[in-house]
Structure formats: structure tokens, C-alpha cells
PDB file of N, CA, C and O in Angstrom:
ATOM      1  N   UNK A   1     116.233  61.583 115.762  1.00  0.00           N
ATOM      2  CA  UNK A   1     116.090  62.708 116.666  1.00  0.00           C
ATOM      3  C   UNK A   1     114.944  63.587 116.157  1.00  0.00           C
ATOM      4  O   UNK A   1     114.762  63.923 114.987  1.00  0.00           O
ATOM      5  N   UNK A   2     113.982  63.998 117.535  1.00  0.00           N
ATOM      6  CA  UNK A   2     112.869  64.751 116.704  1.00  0.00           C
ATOM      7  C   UNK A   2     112.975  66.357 115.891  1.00  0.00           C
ATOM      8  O   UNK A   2     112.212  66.795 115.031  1.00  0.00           O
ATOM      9  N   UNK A   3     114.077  66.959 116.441  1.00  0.00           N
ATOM     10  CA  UNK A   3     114.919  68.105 115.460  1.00  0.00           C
ATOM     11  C   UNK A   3     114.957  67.927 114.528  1.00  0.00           C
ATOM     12  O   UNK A   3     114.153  68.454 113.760  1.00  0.00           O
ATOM     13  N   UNK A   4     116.154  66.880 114.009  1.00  0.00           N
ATOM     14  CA  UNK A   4     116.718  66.409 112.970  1.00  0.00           C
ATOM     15  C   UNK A   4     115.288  66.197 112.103  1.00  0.00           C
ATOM     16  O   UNK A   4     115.138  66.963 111.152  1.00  0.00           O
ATOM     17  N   UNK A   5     114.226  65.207 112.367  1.00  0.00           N
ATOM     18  CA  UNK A   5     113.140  64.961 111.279  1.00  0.00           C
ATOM     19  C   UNK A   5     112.231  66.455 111.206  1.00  0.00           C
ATOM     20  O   UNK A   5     111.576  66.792 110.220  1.00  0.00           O
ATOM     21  N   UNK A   6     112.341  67.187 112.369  1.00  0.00           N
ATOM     22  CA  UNK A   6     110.892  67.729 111.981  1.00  0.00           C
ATOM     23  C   UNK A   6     111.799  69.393 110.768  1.00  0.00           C
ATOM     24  O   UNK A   6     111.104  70.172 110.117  1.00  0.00           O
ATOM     25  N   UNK A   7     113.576  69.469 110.840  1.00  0.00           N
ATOM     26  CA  UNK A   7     114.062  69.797 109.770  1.00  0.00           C
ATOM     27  C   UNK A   7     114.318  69.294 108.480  1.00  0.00           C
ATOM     28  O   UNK A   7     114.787  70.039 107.619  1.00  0.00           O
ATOM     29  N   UNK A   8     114.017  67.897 108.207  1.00  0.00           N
ATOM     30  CA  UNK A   8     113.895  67.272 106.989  1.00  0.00           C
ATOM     31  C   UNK A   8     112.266  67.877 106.553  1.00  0.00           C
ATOM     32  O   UNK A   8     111.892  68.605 105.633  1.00  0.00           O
ATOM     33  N   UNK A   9     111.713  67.365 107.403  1.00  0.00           N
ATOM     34  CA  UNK A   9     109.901  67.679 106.819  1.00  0.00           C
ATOM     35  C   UNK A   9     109.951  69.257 106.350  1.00  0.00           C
ATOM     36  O   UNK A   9     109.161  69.652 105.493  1.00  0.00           O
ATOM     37  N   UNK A  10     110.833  70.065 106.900  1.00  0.00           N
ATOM     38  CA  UNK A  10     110.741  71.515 106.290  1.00  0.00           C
ATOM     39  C   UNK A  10     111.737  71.685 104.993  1.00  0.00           C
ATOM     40  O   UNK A  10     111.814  72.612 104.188  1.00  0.00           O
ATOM     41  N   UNK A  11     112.259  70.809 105.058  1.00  0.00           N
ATOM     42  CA  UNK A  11     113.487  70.560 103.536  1.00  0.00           C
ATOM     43  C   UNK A  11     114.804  71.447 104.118  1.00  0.00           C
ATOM     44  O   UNK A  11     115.712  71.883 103.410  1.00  0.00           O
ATOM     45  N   UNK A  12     114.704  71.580 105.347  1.00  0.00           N
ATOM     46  CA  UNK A  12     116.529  72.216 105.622  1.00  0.00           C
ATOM     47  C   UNK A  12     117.206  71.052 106.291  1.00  0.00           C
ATOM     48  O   UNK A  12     116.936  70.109 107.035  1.00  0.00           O
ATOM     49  N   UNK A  13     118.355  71.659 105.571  1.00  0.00           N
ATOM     50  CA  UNK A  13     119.590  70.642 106.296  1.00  0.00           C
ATOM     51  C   UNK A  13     120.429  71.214 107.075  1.00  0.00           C
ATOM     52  O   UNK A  13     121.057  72.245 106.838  1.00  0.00           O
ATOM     53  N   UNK A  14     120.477  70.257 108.465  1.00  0.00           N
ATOM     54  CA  UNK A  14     121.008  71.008 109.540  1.00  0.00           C
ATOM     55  C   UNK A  14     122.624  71.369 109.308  1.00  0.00           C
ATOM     56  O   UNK A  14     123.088  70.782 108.330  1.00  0.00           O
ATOM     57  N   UNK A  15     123.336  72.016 109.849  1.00  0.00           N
ATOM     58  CA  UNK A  15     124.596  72.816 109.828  1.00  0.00           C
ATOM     59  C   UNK A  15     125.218  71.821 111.194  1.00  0.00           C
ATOM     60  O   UNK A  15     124.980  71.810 112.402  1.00  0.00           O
ATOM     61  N   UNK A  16     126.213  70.948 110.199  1.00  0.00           N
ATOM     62  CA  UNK A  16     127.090  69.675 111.463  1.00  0.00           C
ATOM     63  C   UNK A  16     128.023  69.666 110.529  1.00  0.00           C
ATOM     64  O   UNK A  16     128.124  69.537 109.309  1.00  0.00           O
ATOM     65  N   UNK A  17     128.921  69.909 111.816  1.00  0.00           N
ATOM     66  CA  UNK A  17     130.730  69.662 111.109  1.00  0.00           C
ATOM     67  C   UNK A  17     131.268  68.090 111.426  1.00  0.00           C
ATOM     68  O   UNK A  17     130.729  67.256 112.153  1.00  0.00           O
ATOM     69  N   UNK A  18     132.401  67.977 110.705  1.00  0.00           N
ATOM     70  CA  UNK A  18     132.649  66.288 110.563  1.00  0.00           C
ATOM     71  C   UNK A  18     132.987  66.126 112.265  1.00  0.00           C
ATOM     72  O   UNK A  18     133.055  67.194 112.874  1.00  0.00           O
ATOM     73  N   UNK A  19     133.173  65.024 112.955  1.00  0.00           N
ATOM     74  CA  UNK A  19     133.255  64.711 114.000  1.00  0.00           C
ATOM     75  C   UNK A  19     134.401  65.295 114.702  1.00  0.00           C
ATOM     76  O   UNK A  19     135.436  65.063 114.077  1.00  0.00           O
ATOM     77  N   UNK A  20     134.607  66.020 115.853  1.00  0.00           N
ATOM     78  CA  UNK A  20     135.556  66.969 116.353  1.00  0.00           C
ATOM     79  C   UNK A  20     135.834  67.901 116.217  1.00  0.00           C
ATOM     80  O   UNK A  20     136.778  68.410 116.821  1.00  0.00           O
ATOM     81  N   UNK A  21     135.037  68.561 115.269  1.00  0.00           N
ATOM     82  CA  UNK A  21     135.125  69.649 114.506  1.00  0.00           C
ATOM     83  C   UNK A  21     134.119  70.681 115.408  1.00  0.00           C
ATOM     84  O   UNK A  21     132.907  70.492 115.512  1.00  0.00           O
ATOM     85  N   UNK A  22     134.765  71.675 115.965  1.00  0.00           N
ATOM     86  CA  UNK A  22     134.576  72.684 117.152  1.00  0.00           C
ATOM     87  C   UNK A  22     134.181  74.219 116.083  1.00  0.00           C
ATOM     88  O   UNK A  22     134.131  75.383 116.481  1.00  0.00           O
ATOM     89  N   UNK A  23     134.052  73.934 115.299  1.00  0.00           N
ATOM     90  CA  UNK A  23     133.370  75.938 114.341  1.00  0.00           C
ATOM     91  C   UNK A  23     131.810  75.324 114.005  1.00  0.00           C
ATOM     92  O   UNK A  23     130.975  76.198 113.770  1.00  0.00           O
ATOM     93  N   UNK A  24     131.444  74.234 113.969  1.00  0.00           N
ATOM     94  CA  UNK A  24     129.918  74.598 114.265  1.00  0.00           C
ATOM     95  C   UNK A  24     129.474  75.381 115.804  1.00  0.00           C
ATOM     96  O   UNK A  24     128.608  76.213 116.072  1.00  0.00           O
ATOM     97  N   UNK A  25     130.374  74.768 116.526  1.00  0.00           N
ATOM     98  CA  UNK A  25     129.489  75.386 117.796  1.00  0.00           C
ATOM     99  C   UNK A  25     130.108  76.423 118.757  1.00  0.00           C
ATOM    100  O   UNK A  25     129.685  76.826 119.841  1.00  0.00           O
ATOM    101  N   UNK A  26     131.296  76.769 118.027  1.00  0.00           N
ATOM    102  CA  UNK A  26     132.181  77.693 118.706  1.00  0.00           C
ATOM    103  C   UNK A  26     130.896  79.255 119.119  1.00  0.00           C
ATOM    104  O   UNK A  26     130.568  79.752 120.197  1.00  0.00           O
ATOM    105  N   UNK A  27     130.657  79.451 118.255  1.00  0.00           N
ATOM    106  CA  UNK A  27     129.480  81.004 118.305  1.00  0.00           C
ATOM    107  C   UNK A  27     128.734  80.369 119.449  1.00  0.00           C
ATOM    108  O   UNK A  27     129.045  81.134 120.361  1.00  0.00           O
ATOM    109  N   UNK A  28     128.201  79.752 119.810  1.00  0.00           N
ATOM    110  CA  UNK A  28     126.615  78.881 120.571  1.00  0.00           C
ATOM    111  C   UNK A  28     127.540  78.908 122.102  1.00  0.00           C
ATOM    112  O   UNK A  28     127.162  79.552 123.081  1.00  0.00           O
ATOM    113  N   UNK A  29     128.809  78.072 122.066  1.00  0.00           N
ATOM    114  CA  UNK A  29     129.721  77.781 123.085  1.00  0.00           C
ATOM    115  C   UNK A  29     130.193  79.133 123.640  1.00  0.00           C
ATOM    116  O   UNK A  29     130.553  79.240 124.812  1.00  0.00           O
ATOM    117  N   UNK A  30     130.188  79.894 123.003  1.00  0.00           N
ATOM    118  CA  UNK A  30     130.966  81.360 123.231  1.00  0.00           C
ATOM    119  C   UNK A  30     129.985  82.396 123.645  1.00  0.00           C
ATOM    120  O   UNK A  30     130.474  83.205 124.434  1.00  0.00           O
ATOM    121  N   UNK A  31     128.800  82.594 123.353  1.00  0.00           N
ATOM    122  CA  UNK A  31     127.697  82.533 124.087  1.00  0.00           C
ATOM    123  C   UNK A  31     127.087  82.495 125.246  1.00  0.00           C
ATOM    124  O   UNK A  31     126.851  83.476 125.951  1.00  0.00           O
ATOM    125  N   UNK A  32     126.715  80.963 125.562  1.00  0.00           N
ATOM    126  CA  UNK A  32     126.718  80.590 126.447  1.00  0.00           C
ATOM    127  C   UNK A  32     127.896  81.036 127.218  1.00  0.00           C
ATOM    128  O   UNK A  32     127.556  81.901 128.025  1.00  0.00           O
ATOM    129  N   UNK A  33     129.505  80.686 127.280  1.00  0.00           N
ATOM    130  CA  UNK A  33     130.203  81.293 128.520  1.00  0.00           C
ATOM    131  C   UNK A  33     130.008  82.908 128.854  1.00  0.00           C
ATOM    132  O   UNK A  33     130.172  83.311 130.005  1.00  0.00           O
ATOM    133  N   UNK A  34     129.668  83.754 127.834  1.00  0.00           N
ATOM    134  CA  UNK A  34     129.279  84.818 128.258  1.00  0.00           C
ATOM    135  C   UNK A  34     128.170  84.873 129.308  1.00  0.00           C
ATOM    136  O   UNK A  34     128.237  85.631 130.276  1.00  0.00           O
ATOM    137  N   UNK A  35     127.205  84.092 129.095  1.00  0.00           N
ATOM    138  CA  UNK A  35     125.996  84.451 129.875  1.00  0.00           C
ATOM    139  C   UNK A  35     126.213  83.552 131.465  1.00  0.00           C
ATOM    140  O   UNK A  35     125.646  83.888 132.505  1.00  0.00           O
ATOM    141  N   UNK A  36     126.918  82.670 131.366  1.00  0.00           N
ATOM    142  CA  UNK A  36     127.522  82.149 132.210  1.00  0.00           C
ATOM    143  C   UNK A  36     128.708  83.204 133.485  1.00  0.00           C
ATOM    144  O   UNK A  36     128.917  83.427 134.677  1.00  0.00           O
ATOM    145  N   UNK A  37     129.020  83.432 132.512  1.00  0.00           N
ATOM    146  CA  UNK A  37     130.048  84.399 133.824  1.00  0.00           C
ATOM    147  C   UNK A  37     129.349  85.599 133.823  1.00  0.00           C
ATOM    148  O   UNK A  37     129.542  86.195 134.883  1.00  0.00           O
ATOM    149  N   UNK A  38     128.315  86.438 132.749  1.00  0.00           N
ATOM    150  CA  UNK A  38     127.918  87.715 133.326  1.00  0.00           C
ATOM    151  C   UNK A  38     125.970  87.526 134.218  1.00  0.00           C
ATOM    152  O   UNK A  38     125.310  88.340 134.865  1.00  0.00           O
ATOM    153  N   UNK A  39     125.718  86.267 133.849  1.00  0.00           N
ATOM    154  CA  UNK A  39     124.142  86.375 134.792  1.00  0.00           C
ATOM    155  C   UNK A  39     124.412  85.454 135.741  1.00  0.00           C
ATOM    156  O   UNK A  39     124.609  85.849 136.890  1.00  0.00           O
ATOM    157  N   UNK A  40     124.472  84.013 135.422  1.00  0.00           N
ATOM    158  CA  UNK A  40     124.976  82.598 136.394  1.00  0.00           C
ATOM    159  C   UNK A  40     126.440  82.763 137.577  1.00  0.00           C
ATOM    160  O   UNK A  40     126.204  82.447 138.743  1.00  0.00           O
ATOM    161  N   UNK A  41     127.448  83.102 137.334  1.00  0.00           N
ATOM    162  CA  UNK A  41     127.744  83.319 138.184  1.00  0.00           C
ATOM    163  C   UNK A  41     127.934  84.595 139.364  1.00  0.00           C
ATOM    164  O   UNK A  41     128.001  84.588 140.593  1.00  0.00           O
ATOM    165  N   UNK A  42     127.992  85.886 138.122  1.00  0.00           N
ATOM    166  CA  UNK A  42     127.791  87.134 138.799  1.00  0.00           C
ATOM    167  C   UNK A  42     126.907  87.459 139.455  1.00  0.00           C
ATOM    168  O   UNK A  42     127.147  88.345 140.276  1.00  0.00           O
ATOM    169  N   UNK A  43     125.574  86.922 139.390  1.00  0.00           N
ATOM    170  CA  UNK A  43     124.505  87.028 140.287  1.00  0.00           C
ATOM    171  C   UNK A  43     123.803  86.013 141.198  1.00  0.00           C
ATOM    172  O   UNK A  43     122.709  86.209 141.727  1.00  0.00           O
ATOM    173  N   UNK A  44     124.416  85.106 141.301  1.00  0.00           N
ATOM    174  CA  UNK A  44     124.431  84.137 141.817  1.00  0.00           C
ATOM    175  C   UNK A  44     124.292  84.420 143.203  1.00  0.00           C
ATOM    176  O   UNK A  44     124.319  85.589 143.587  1.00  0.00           O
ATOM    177  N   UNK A  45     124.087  83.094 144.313  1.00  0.00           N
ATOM    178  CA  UNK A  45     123.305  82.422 144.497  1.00  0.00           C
ATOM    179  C   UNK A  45     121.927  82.463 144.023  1.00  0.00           C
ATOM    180  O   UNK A  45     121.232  83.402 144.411  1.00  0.00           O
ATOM    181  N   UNK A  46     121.336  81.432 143.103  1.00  0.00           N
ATOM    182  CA  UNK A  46     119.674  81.308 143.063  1.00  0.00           C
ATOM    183  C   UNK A  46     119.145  80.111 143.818  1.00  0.00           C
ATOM    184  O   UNK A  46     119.459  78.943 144.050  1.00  0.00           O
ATOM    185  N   UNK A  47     117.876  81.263 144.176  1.00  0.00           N
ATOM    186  CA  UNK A  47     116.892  80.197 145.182  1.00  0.00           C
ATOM    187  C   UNK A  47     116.302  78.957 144.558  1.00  0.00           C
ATOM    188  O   UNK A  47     116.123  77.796 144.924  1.00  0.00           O
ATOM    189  N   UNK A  48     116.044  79.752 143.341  1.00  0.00           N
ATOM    190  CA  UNK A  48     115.006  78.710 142.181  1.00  0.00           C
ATOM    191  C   UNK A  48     115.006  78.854 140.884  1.00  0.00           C
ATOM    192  O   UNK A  48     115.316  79.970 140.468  1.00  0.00           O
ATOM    193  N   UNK A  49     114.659  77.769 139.876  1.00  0.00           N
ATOM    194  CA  UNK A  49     115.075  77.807 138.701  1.00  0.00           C
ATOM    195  C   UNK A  49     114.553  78.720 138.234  1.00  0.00           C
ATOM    196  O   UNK A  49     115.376  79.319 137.542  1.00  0.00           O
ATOM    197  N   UNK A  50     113.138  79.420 138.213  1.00  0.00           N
ATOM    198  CA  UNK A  50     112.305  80.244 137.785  1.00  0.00           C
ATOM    199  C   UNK A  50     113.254  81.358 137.472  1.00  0.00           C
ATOM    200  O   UNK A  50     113.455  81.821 136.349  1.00  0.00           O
ATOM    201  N   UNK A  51     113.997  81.861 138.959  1.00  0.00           N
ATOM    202  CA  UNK A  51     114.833  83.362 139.086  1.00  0.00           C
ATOM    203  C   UNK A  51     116.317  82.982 137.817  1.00  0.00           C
ATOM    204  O   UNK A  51     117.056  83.889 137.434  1.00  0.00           O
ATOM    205  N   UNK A  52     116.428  81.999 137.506  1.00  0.00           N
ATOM    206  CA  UNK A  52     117.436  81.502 136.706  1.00  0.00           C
ATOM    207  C   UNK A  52     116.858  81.770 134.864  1.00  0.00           C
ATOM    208  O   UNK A  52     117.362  82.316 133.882  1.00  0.00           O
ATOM    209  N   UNK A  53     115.871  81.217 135.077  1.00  0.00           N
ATOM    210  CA  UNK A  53     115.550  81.381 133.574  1.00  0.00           C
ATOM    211  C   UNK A  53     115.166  82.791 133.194  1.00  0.00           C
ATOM    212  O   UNK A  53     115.360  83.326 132.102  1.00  0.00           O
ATOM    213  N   UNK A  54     114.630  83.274 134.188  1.00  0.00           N
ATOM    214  CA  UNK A  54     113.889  84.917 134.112  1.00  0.00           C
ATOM    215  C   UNK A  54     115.261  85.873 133.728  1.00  0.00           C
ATOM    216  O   UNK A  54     115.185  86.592 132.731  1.00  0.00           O
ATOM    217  N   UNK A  55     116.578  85.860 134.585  1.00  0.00           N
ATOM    218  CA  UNK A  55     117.202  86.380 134.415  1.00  0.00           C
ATOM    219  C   UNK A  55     118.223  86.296 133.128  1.00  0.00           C
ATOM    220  O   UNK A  55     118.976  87.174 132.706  1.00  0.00           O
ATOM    221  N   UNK A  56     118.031  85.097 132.690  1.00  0.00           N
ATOM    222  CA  UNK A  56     118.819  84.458 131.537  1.00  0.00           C
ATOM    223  C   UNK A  56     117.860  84.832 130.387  1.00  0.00           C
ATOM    224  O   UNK A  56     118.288  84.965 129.240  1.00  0.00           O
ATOM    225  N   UNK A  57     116.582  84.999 130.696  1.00  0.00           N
ATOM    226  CA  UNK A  57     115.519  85.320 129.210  1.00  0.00           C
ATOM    227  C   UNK A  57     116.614  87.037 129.140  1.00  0.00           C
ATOM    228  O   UNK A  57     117.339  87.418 128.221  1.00  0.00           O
ATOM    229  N   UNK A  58     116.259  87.857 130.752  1.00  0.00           N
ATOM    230  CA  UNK A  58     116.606  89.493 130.445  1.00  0.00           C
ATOM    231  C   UNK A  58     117.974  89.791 130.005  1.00  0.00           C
ATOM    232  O   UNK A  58     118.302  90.888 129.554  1.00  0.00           O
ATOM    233  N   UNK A  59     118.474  89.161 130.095  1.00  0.00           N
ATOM    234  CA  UNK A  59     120.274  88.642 129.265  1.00  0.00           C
ATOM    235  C   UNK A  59     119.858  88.244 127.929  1.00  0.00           C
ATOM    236  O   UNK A  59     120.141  89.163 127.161  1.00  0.00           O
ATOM    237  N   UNK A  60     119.589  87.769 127.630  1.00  0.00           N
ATOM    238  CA  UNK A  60     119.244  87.843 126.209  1.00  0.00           C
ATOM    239  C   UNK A  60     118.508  88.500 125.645  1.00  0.00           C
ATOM    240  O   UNK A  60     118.753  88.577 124.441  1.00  0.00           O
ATOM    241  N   UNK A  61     117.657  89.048 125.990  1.00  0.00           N
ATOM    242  CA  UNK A  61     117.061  90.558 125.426  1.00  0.00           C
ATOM    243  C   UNK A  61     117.956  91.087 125.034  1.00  0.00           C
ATOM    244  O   UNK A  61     118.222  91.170 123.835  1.00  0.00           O
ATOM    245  N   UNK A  62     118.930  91.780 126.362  1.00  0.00           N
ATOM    246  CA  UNK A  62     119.819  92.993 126.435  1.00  0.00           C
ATOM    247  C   UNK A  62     120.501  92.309 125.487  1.00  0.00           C
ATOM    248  O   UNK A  62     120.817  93.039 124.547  1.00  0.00           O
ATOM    249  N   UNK A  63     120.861  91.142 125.375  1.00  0.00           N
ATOM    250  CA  UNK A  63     122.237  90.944 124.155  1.00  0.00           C
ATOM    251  C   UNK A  63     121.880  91.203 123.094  1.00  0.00           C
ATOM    252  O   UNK A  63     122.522  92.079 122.514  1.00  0.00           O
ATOM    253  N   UNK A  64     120.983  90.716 122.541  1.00  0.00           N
ATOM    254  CA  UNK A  64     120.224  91.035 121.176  1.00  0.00           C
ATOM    255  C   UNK A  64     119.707  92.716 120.485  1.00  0.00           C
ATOM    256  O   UNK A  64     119.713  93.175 119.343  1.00  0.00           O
ATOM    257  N   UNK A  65     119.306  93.254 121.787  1.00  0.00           N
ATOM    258  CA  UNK A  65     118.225  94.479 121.506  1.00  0.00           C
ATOM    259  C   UNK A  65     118.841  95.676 121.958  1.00  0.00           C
ATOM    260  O   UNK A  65     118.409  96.751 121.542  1.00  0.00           O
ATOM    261  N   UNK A  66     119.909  95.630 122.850  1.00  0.00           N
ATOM    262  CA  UNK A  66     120.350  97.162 123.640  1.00  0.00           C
ATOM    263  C   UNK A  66     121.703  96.798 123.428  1.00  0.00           C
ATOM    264  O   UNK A  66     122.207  97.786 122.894  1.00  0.00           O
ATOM    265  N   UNK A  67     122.841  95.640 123.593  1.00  0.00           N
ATOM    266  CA  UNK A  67     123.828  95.769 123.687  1.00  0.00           C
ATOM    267  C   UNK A  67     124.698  96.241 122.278  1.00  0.00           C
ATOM    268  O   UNK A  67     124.756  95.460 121.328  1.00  0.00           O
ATOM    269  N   UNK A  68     125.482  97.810 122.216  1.00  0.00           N
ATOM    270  CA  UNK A  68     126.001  98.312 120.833  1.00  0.00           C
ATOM    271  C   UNK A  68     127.377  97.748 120.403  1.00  0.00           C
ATOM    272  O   UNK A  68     128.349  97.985 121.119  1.00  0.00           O
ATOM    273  N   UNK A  69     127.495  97.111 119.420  1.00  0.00           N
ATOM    274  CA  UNK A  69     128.383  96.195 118.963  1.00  0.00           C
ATOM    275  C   UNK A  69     129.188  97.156 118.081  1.00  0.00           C
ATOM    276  O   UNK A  69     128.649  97.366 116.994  1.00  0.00           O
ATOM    277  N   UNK A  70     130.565  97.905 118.329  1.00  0.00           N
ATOM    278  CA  UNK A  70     131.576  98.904 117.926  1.00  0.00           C
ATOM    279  C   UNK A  70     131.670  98.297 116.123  1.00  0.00           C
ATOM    280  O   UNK A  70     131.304  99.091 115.256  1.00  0.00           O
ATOM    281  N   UNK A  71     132.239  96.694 115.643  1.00  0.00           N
ATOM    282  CA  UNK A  71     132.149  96.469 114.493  1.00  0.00           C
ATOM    283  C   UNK A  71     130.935  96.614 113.585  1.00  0.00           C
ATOM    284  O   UNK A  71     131.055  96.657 112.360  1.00  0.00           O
ATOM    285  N   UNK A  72     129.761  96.687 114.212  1.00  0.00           N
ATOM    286  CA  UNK A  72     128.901  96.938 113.213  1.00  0.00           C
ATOM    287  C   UNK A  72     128.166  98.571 112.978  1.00  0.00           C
ATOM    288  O   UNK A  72     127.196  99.073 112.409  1.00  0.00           O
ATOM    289  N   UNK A  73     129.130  98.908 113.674  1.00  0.00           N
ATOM    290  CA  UNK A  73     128.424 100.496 114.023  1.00  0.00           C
ATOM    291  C   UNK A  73     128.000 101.259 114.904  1.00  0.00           C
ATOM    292  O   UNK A  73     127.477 102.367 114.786  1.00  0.00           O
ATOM    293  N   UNK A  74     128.345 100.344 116.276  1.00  0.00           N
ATOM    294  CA  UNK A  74     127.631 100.844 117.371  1.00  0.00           C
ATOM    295  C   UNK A  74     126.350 101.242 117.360  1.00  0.00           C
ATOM    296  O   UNK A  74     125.808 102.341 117.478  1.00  0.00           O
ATOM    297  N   UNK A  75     125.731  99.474 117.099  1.00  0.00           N
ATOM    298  CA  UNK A  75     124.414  99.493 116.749  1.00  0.00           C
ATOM    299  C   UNK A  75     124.067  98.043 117.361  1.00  0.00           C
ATOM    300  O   UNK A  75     124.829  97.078 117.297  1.00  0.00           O
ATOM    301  N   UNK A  76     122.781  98.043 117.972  1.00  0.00           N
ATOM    302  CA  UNK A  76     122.442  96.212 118.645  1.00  0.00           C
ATOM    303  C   UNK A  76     122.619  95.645 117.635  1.00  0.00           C
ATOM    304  O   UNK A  76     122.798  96.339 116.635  1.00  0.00           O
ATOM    305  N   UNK A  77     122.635  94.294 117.519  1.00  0.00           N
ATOM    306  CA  UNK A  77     122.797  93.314 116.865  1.00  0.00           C
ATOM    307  C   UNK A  77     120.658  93.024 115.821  1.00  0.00           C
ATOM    308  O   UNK A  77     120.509  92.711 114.640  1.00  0.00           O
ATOM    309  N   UNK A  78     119.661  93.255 116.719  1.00  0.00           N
ATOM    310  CA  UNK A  78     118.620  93.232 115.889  1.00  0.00           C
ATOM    311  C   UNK A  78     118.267  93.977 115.469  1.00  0.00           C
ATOM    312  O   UNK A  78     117.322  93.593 114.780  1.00  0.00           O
ATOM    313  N   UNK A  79     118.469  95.538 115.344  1.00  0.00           N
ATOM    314  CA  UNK A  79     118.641  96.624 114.740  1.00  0.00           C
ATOM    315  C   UNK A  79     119.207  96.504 113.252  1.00  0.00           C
ATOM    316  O   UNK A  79     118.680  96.707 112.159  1.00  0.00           O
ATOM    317  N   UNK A  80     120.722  96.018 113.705  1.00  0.00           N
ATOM    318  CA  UNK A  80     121.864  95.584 112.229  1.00  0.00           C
ATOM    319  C   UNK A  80     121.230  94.892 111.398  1.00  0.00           C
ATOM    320  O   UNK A  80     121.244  95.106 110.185  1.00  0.00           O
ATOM    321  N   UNK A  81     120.247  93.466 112.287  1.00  0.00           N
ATOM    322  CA  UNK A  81     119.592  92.870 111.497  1.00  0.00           C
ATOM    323  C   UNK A  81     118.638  93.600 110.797  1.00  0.00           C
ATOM    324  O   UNK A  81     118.780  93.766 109.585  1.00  0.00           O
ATOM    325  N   UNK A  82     117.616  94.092 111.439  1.00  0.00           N
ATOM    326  CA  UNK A  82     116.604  94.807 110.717  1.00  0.00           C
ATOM    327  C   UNK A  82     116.618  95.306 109.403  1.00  0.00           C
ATOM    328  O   UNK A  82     115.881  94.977 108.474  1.00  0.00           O
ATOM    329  N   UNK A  83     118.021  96.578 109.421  1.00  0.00           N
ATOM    330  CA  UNK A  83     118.247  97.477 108.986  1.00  0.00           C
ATOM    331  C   UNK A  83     119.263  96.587 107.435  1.00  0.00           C
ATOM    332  O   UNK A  83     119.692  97.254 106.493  1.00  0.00           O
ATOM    333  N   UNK A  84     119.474  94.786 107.558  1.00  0.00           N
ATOM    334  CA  UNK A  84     119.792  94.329 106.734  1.00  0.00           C
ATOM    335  C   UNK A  84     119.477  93.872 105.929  1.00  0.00           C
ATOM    336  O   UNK A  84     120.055  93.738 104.850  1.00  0.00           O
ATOM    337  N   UNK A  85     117.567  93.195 106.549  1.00  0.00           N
ATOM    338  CA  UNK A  85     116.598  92.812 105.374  1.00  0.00           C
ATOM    339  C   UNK A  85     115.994  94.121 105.000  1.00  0.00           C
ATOM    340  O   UNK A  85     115.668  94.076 103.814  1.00  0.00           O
ATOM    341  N   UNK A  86     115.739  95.179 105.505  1.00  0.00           N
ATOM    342  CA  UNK A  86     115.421  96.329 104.619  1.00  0.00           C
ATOM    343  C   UNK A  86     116.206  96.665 103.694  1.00  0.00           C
ATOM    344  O   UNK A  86     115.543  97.029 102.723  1.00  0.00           O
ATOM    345  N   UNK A  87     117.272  96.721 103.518  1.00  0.00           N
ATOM    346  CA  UNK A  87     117.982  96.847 102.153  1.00  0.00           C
ATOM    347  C   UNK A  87     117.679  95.865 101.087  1.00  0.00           C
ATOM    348  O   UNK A  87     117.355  96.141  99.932  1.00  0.00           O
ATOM    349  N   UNK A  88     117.842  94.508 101.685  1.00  0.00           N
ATOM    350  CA  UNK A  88     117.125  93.289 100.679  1.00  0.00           C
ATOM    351  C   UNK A  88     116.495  93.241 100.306  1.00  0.00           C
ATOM    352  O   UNK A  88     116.475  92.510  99.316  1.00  0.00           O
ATOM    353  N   UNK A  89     115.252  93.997 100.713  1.00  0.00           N
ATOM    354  CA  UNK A  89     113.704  94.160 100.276  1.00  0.00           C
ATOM    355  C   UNK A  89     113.604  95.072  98.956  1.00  0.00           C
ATOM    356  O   UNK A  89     112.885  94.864  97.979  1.00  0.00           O
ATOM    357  N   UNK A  90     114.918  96.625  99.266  1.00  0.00           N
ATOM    358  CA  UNK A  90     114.815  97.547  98.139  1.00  0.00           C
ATOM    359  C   UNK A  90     115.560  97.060  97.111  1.00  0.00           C
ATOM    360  O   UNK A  90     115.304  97.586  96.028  1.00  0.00           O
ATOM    361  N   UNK A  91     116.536  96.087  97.107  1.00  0.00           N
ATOM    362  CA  UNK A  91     117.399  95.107  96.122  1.00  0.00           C
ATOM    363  C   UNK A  91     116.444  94.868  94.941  1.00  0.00           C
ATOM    364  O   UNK A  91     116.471  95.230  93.764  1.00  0.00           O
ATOM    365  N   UNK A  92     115.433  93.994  95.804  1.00  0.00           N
ATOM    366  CA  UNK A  92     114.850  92.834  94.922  1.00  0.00           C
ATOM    367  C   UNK A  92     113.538  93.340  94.122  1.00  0.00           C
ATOM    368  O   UNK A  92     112.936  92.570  93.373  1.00  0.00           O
TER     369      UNK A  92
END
């Protein structure tokens, strides 16, 4: 698979659970049904794929960049991030 090699050529090893094993992809799966019931079907009917991907890119913005997540502080999720390698930086 061209994934699989072009992550060997970088020296990482991909993250795969033994066969049936549903917590690699539970986060990815859980995800996706979010964006599924709040852009794909809530706004639904689309004319064309274009209006599909456009709206699914602005769903993921908002998830990442504006939406405030109560466990981490009522703070976006790339913010939390941000604000997590800046501490790492004054660590090291």
C-alpha cells in the first residue's frame, strides 16, 4: 500500500490494532458520524460534490478552530494544541 511504504521511508510505524480490534478507529469513526449527521444529512439535499466537500472542509475548520471543548477549558481544540507545544518549548 502506497501509505504504508511512503511511512516506512519516513521511519514511522503506522498505529493498527490486531484484527477486530475497533480503538484504533473508534476517534476517526466517531468523527466522521458527527460530521455526518451535523453537515451530510442536516443540510442536505446536495446538487454536487463540490457543495459537499466545501461544506465538509467549513465543518472542519469550525471543529478544530472555534468549536469550545468544556474538558479542556472551554477552549478549541487547536488553541489547546498550540498552547501545548508552547509549554514544551519552555520545558526543554
Amino acid at each position: 500500500m502506497r501509505s504504508t511504504d511512503r511511512l516506512a521511508d519516513a521511519g514511522i510505524a503506522p498505529s493498527v490494532g490486531s484484527r477486530g480490534d475497533s480503538h484504533d478507529n473508534a476517534l476517526a469513526e466517531s468523527v466522521i458520524g458527527l460530521c455526518q449527521t451535523e453537515v451530510i444529512r442536516r443540510r442536505g439535499p446536495w446538487r454536487h460534490l463540490d457543495a459537499v466537500e466545501f461544506a465538509v472542509l467549513a465543518w472542519g475548520h469550525w471543529f478544530n478552530t472555534r468549536r469550545l471543548l468544556e474538558p479542556i477549558g472551554y477552549v478549541a481544540p487547536a488553541e489547546y494544541e498550540e498552547r501545548y507545544y508552547e509549554q514544551q518549548a519552555k520545558v526543554v
